[in-house]
C-alpha positions as CSV (number, residue, x, y, z in Angstrom):
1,X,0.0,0.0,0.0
2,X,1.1,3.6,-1.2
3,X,2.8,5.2,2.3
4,X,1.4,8.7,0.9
5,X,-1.9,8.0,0.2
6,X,-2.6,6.4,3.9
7,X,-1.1,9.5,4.7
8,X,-3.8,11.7,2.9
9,X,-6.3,9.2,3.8
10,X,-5.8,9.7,7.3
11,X,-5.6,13.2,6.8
12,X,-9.4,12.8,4.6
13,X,-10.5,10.8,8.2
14,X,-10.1,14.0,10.3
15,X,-11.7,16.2,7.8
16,X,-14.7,13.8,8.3
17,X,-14.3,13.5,11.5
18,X,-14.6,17.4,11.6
19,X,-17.8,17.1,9.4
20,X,-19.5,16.3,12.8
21,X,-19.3,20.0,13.6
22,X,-21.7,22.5,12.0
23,X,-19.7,23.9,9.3
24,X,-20.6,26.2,6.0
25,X,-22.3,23.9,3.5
26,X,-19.1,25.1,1.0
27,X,-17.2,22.9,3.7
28,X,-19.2,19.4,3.4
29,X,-19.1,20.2,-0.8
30,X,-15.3,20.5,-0.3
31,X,-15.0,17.5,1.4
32,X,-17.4,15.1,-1.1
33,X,-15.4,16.3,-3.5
34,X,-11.7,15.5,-1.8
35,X,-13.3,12.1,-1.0
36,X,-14.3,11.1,-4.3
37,X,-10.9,11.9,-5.7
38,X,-9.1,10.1,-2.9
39,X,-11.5,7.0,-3.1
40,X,-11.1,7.1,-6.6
41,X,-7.0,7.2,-6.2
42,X,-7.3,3.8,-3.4
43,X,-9.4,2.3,-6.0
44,X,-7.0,2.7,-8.5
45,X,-4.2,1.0,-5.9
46,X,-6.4,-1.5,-4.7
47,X,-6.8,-2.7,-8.3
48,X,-3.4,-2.8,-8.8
49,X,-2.8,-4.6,-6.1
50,X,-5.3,-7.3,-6.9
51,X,-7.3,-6.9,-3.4
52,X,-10.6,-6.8,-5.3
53,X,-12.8,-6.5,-2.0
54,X,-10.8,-3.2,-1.4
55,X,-11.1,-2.4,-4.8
56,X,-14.7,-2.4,-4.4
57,X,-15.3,-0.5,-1.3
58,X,-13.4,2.2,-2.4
59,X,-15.3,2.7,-5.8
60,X,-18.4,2.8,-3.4
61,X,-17.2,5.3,-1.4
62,X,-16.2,7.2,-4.1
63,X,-19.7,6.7,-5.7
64,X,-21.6,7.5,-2.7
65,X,-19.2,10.9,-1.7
66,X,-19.2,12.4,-5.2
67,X,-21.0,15.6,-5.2
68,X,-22.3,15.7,-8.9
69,X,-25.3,13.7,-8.5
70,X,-25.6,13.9,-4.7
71,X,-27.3,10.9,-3.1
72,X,-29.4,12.4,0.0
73,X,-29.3,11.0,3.3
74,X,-30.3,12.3,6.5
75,X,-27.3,14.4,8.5
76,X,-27.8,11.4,11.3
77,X,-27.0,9.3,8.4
78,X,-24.1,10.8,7.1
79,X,-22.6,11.2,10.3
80,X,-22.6,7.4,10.6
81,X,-21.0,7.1,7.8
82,X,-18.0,10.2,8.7
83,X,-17.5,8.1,11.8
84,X,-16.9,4.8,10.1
85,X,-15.1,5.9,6.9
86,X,-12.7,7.9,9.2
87,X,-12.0,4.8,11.7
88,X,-11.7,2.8,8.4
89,X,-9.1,5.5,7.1
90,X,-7.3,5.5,10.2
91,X,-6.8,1.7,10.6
92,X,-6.4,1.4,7.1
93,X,-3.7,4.3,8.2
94,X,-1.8,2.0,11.2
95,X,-1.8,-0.6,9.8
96,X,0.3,0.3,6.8
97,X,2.2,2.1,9.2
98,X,2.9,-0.9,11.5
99,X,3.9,-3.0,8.6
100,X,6.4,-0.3,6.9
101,X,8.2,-0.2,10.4
């Protein structure tokens, strides 16, 4: 796994993390839009890779945080969802770091 992209990935975790907070609406847009671009970039080394599973997950999360054709779900909902991709990114995160050590 690419050192620098856990690296930005853990960086994308506390912006969702921070996407807990009220913020200006600009902020959350921002953010869908770094996510689907990062996704879209672990995708890409997933598939490389040959972990399909991975591969897979990312493209969803890329999907579902694109902001072009926005897929609605309640704030509740997408806080959920922050919480989990974020503790995914960070794992994802240490344990690349654990193994590069």
């Amino acid at each position: 796994m690419n050192q620098t992209l856990t690296k930005i990935g853990l960086g994308l975790a506390i912006t969702l993390l921070l996407c807990l907070f009220p913020m200006p609406y600009d902020y959350y847009t921002l953010v869908r839009f770094a996510s689907m671009i990062i996704f879209a970039c672990f995708a890409v080394v997933f598939f490389k890779e040959k972990n399909t599973l991975f591969m897979v997950i990312a493209i969803s999360l890329a999907i579902l945080f694109q902001p072009l054709a926005k897929i609605t779900l309640s704030r509740g909902m997408w806080n959920l969802i922050d919480v989990i991709t974020a503790g995914a990114l960070i794992l994802l995160w240490w344990k690349n770091h654990k193994a590069t050590k």
